[in-house]
TIMI-2910 file (N, C-alpha, C, CB; in pm, 1 decimal, decimal comma, always signed):
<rs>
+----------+----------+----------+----------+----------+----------+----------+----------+----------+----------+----------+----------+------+
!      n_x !      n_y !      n_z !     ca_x !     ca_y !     ca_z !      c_x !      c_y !      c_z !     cb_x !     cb_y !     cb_z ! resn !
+----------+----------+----------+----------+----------+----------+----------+----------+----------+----------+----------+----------+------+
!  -2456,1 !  +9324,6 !  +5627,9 !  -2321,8 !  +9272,3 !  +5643,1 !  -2331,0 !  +9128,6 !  +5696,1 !  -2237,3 !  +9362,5 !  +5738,3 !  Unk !
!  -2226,7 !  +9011,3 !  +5605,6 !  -2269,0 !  +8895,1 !  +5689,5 !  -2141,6 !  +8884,6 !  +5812,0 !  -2284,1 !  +8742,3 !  +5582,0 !  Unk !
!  -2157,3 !  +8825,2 !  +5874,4 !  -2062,9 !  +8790,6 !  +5964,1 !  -1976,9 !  +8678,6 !  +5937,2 !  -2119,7 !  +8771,8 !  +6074,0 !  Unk !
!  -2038,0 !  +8604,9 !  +5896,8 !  -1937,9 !  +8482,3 !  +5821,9 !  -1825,3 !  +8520,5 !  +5713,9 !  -2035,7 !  +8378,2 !  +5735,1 !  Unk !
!  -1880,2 !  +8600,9 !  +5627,2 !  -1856,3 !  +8660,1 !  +5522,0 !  -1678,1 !  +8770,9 !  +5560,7 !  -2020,3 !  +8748,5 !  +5487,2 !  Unk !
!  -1714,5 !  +8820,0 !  +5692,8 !  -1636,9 !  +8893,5 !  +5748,0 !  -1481,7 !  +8826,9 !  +5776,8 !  -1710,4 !  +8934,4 !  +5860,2 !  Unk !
!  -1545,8 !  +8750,1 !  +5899,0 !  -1442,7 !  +8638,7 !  +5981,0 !  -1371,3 !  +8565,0 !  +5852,8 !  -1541,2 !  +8504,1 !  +6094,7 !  Unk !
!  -1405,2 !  +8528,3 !  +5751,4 !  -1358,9 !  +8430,1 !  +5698,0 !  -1251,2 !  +8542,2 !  +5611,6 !  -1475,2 !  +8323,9 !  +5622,4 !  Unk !
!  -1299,9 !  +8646,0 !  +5572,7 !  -1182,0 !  +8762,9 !  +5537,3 !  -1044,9 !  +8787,8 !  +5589,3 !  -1229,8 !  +8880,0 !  +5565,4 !  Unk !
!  -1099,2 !  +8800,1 !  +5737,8 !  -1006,8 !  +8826,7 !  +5838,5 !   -904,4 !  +8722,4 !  +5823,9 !  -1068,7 !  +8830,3 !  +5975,8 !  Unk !
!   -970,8 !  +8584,2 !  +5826,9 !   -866,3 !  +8417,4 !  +5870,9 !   -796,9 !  +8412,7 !  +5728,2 !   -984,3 !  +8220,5 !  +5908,4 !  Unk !
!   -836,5 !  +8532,8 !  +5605,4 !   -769,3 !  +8512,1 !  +5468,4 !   -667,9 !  +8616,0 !  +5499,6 !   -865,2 !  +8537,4 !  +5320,8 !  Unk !
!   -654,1 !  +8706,2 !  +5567,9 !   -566,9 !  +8787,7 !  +5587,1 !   -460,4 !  +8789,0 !  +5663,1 !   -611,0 !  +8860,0 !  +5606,8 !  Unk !
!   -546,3 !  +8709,3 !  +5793,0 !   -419,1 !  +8654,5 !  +5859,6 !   -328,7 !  +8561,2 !  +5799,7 !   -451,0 !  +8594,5 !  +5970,0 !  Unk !
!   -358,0 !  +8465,7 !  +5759,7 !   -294,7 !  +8344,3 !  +5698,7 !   -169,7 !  +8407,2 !  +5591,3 !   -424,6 !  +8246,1 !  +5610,4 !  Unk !
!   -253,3 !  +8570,0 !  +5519,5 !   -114,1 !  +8596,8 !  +5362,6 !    -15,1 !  +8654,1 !  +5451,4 !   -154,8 !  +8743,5 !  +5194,3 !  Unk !
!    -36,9 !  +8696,7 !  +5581,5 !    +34,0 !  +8746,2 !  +5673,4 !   +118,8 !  +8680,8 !  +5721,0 !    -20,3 !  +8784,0 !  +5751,4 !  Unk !
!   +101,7 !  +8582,9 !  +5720,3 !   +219,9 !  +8480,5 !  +5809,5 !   +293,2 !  +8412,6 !  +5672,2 !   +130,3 !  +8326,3 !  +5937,3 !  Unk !
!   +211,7 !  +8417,8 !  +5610,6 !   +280,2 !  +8328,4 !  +5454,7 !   +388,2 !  +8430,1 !  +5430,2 !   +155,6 !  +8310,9 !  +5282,6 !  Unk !
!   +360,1 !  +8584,2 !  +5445,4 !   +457,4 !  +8697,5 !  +5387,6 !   +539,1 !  +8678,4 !  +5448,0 !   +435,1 !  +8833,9 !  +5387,0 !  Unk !
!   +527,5 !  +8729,6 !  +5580,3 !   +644,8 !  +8721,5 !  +5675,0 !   +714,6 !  +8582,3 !  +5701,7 !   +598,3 !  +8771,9 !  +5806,2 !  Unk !
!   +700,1 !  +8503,9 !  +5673,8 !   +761,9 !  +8385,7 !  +5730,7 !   +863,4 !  +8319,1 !  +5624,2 !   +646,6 !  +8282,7 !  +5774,5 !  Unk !
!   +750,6 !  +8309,5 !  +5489,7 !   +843,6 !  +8211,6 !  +5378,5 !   +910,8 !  +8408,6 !  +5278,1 !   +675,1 !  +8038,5 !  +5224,5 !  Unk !
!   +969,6 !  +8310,0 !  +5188,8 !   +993,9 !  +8366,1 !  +5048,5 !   +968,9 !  +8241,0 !  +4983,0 !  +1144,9 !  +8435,8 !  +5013,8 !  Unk !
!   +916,5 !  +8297,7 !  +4804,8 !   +889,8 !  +8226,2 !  +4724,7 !   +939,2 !  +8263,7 !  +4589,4 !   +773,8 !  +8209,4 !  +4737,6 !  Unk !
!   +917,4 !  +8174,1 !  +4482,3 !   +971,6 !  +8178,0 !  +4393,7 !   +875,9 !  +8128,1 !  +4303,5 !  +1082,0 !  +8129,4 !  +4405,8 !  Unk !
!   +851,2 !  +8176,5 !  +4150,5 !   +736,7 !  +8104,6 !  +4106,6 !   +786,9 !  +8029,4 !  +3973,5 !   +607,9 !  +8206,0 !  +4082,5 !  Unk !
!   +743,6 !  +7903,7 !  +3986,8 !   +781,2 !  +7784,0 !  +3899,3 !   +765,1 !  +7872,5 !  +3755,4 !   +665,7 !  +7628,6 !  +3919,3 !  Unk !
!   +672,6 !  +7914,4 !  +3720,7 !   +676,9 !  +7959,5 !  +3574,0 !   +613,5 !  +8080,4 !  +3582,4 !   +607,9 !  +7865,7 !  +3466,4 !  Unk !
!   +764,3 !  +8158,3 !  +3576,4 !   +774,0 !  +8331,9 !  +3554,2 !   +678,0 !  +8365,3 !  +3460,2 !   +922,2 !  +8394,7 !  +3493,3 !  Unk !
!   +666,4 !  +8296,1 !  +3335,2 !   +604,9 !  +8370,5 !  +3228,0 !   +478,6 !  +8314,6 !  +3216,9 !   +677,9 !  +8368,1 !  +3098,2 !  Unk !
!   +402,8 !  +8280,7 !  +3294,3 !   +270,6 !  +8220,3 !  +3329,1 !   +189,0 !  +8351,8 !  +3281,2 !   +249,4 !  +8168,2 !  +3504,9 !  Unk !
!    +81,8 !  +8278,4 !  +3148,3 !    -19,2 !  +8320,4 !  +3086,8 !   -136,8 !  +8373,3 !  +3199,1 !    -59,5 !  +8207,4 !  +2993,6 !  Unk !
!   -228,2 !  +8503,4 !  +3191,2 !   -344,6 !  +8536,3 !  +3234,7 !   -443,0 !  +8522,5 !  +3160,6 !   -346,7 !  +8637,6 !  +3271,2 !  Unk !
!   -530,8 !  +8422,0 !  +3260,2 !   -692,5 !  +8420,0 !  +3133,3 !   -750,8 !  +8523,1 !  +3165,9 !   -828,7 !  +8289,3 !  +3141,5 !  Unk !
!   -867,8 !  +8578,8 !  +3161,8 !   -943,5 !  +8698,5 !  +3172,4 !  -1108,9 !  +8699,9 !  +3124,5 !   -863,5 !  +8797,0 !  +3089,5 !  Unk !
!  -1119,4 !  +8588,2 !  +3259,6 !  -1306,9 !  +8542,8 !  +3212,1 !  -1374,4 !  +8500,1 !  +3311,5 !  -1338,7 !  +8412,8 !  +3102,6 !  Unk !
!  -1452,2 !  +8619,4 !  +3397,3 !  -1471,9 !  +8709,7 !  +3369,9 !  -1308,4 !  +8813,7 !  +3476,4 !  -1644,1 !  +8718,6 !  +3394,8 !  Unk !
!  -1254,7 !  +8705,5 !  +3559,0 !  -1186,5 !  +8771,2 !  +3629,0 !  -1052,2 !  +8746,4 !  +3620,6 !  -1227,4 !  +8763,9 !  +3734,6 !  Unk !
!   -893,6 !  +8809,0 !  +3619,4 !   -790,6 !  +8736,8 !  +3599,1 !   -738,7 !  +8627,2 !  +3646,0 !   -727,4 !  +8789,4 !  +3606,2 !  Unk !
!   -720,3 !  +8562,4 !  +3597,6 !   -634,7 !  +8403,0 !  +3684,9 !   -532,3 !  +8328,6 !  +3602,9 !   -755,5 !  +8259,6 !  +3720,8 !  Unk !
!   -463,5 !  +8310,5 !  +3672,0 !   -303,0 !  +8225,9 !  +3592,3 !   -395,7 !  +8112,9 !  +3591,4 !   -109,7 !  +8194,9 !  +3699,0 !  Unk !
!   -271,7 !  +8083,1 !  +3434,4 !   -359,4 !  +7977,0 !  +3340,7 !   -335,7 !  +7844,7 !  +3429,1 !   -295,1 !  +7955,9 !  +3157,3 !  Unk !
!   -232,4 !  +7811,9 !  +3507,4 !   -200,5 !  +7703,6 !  +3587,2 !   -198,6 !  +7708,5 !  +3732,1 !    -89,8 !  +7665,6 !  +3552,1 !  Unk !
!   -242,5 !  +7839,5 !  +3788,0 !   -255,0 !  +7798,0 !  +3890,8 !   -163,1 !  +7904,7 !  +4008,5 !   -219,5 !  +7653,1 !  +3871,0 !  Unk !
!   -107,6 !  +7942,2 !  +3903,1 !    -10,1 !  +7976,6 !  +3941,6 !   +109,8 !  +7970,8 !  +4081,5 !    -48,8 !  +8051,8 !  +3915,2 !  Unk !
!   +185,1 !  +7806,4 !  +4078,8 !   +259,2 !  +7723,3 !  +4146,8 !   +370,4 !  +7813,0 !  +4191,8 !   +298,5 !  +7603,1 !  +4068,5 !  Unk !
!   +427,3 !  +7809,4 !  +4297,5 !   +485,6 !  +7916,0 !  +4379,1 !   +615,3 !  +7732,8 !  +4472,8 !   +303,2 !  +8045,8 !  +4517,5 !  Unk !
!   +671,8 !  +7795,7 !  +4464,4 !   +780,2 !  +7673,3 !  +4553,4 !   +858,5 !  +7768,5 !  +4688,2 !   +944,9 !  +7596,9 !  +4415,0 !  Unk !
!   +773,4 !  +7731,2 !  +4815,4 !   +818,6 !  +7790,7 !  +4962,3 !   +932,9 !  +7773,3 !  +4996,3 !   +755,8 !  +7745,0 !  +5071,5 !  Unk !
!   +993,2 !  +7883,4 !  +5108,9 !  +1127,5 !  +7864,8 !  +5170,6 !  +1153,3 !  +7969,0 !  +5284,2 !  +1239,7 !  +7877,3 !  +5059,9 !  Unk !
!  +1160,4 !  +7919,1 !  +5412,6 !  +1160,0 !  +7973,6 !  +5490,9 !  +1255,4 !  +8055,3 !  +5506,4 !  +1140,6 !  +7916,8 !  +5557,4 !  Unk !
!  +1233,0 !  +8140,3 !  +5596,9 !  +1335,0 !  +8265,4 !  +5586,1 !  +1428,8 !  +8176,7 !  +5733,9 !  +1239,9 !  +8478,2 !  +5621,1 !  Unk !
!  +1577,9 !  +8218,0 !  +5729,1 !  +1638,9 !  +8178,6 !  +5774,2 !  +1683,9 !  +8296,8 !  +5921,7 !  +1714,1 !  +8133,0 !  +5667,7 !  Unk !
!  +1638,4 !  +8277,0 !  +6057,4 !  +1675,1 !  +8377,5 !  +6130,3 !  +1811,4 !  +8393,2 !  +6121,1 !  +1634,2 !  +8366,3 !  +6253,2 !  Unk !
!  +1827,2 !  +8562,9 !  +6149,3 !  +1957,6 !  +8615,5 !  +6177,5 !  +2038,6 !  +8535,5 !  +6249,8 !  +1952,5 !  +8730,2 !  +6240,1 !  Unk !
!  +2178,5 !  +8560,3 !  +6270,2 !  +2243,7 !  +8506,0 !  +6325,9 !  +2228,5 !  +8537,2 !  +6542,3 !  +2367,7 !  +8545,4 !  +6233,5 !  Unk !
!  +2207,3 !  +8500,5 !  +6592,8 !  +2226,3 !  +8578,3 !  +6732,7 !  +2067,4 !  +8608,9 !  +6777,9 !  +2327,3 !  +8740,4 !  +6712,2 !  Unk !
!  +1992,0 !  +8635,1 !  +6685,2 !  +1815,9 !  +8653,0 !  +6695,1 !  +1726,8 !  +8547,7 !  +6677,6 !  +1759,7 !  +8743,3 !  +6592,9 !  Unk !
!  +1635,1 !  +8545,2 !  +6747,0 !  +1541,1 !  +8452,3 !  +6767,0 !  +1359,1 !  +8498,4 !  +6668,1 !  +1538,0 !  +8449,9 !  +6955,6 !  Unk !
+----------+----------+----------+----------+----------+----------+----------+----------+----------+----------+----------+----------+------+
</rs>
């Protein structure tokens, strides 16, 4: 097991964690093509446009 290998998992998990909870997104092009060589990936990148979530009214 590496340890680097680990930690750097973890700092990828934390990070989709705060990205989830924090923003909403929307993705520039819905109908974005998948290549498939050897592994799937949007053909562009697949571009996402952020927006923070707006607290409740009265909540912090």
């Amino acid at each position: 097991m590496c340890l680097g290998k680990e930690f750097s998992r973890l700092e990828v998990l934390a990070f989709l964690h705060n990205i989830v909870t924090s923003f909403r997104w929307d993705l520039l092009i819905p109908d974005e093509k998948i290549e498939y060589d050897p592994m799937a990936t949007p053909a562009n990148g697949l571009p996402i446009r952020l927006y923070p979530h707006r607290p409740i009214c009265g909540k912090l």
